[in-house]
C-alpha positions in Angstrom: 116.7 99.9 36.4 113.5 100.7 34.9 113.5 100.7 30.9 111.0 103.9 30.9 112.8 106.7 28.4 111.4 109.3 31.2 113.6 107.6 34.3 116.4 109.5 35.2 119.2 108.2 37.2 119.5 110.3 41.1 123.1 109.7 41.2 123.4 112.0 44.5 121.3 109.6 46.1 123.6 106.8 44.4 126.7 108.2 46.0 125.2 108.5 49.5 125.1 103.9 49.8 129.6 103.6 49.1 130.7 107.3 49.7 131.8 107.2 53.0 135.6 107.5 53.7 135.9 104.3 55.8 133.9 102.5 52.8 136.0 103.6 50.9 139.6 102.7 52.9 137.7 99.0 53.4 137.1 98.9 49.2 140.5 100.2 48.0 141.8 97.2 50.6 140.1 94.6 49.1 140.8 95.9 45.6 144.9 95.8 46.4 144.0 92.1 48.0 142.4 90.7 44.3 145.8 93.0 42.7 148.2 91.4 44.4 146.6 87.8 43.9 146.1 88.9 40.8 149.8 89.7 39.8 151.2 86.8 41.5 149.7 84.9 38.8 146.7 83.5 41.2 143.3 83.1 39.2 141.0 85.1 41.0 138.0 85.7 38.3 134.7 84.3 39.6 135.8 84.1 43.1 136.5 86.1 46.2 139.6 87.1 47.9 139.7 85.5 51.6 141.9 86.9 54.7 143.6 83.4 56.4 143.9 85.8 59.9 140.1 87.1 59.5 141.8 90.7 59.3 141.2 92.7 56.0 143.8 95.1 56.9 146.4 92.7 56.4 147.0 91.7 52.8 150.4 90.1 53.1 150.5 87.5 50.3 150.7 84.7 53.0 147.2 85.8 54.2 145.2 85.5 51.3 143.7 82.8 49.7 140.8 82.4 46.7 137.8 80.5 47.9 134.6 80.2 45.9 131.6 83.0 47.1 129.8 80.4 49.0 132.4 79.0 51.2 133.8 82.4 51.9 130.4 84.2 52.5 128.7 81.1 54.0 129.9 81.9 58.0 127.9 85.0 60.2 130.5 87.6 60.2 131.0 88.6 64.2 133.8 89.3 65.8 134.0 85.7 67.0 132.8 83.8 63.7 136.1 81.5 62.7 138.1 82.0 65.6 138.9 78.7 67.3 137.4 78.3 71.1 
């Protein structure tokens, strides 16, 4: 963000990048993933919330692990990245 007293913030334009309703469906699932990891007494600061099945939809507790950013954002995400051949 540019330290210039004249910049002014377009937050329409802002809103347009995570507004969409599916966005936000996909955000409020990963947010109840973290919560419930989170509750259970899990440390989840610093790291991400993984899906075991590869399906973010499902956030029973016995789907979920913690995995550092790198190992969980290191794989291409397709629909046949970490499914066994």
């Amino acid at each position: 963000m540019p330290s210039s007293k004249s910049y002014k913030r377009d937050y329409k334009q802002e809103g347009k990048y995570h507004a969409t309703a599916d966005q936000k469906k996909k955000r409020a699932s990963r947010n109840a993933a973290r919560a419930k990891l989170k509750k259970a007494g899990v440390a989840v600061a610093g790291k991400d919330v993984d899906h075991k099945n590869g399906n973010a939809k499902d956030n029973k507790k016995s789907n979920l692990r913690v995995q550092s950013k790198a190992k969980n954002r290191s794989f291409p995400r397709t629909k046949t990245a970490g499914k066994k051949k």
